[in-house]
C-alpha positions as a Markdown table, in Angstrom:
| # | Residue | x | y | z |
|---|---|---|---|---|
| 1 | Unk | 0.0 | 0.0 | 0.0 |
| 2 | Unk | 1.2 | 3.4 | -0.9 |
| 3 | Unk | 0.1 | 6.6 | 0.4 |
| 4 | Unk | 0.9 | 10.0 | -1.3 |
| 5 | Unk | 0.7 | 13.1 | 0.3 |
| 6 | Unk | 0.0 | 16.5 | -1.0 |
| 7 | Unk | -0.3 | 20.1 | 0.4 |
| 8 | Unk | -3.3 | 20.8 | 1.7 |
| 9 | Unk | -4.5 | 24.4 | 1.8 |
| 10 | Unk | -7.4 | 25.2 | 4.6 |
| 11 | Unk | -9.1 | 27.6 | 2.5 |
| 12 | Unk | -9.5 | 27.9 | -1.4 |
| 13 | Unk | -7.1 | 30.2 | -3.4 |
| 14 | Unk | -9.9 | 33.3 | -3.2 |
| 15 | Unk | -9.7 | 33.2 | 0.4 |
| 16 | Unk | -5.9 | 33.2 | 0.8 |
| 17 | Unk | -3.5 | 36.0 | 0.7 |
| 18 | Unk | -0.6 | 34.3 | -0.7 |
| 19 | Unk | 0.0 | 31.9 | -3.8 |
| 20 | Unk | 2.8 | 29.5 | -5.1 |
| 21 | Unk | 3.9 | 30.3 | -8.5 |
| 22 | Unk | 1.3 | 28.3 | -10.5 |
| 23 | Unk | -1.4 | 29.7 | -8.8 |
| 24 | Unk | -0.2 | 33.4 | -8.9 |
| 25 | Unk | 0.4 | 32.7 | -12.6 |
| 26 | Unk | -3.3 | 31.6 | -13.0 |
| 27 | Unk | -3.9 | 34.5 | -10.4 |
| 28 | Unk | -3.3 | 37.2 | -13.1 |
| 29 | Unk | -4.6 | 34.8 | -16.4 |
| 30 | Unk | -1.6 | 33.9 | -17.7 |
| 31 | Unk | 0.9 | 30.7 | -18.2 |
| 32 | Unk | 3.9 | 30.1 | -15.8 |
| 33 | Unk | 6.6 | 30.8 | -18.3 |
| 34 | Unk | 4.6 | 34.1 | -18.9 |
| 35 | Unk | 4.1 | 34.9 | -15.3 |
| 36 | Unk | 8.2 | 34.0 | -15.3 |
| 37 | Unk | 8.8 | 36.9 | -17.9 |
| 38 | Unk | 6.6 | 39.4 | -16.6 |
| 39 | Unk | 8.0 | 39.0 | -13.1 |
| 40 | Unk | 11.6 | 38.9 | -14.6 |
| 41 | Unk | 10.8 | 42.0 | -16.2 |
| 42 | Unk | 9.4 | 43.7 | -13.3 |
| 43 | Unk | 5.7 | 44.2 | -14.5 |
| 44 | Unk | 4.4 | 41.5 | -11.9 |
| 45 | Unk | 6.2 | 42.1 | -8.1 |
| 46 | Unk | 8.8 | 39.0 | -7.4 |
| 47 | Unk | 8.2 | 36.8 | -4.6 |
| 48 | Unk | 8.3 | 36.8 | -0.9 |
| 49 | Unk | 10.7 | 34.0 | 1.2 |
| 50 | Unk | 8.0 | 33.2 | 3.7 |
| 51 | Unk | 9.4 | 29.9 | 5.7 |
| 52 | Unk | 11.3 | 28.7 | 2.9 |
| 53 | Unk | 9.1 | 29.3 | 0.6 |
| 54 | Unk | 8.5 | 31.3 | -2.5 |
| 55 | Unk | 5.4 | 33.0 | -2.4 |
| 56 | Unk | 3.4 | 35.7 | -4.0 |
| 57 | Unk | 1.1 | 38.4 | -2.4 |
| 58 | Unk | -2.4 | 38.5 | -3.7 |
| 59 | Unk | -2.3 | 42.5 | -2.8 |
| 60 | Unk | 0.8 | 43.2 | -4.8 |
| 61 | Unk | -0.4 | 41.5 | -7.7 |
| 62 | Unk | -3.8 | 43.1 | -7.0 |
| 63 | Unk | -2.0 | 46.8 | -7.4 |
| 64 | Unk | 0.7 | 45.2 | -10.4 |
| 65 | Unk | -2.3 | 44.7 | -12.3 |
| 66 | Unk | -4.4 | 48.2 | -11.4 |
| 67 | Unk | -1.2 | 49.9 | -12.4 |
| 68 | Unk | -1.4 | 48.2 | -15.6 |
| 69 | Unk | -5.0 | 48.8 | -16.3 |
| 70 | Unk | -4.5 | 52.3 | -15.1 |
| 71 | Unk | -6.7 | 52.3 | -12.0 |
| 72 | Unk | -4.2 | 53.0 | -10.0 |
| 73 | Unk | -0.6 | 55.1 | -10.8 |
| 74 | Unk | 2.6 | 54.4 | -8.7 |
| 75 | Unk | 3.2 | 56.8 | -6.1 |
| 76 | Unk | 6.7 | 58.6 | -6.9 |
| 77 | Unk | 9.1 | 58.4 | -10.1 |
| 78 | Unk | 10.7 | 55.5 | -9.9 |
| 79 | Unk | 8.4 | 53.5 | -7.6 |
| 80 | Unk | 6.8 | 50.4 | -9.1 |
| 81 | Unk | 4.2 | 50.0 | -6.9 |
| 82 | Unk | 2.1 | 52.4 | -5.0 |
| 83 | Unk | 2.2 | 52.3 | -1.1 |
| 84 | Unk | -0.3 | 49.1 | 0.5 |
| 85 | Unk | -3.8 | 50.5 | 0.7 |
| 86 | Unk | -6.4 | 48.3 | 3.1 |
| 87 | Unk | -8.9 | 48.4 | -0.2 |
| 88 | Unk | -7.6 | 48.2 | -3.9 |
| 89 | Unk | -9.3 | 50.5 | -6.2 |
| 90 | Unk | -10.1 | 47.0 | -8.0 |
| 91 | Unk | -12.1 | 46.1 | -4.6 |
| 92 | Unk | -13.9 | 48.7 | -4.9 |
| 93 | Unk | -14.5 | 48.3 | -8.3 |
| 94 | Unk | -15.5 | 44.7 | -7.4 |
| 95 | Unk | -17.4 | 45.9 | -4.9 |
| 96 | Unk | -19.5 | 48.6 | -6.7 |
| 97 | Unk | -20.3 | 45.7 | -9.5 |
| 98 | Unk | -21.0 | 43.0 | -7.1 |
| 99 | Unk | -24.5 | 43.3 | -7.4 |
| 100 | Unk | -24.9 | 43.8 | -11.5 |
């Protein structure tokens, strides 16, 4: 008999603040090799080392992407990301169109 064990998450992926790679990647709609580029490029934020372990923020993707959809701008010249807001302007976008 041969038991394989897996990493279990306690909640889903919508519920968690950070990702692995593959599921940042499918995060922000795109492949791996993709999310690779974009992060080696600096569009998308790198990782965090969080006990070993490479992870992604669900925020600073959140505000990667509104800077590149132009709902949100960075902060000074030469500052990829704007400062960490509790609410994204894409929450309250989401929140605004929950109901429609």
């Amino acid at each position: 008999m041969m038991f394989t064990a897996g990493l279990i998450h306690a909640l889903p992926p919508s519920d968690r603040r950070c990702f692995d790679r593959k599921e940042a990647a499918s995060y922000v709609c795109v492949s791996v090799g993709t999310f690779d580029r974009l992060v080696e490029k600096g569009e998308l934020p790198g990782p965090l080392l969080l006990l070993g372990r490479k992870v992604w923020d669900k925020r600073s993707l959140d505000r990667a992407l509104d800077e590149m959809s132009g709902l949100e701008t960075a902060s000074a010249p030469g500052q990829a990301f704007a400062p960490m807001t509790t609410e994204t302007p894409l929450d309250v976008w989401r929140r605004a169109n929950a109901e429609n």
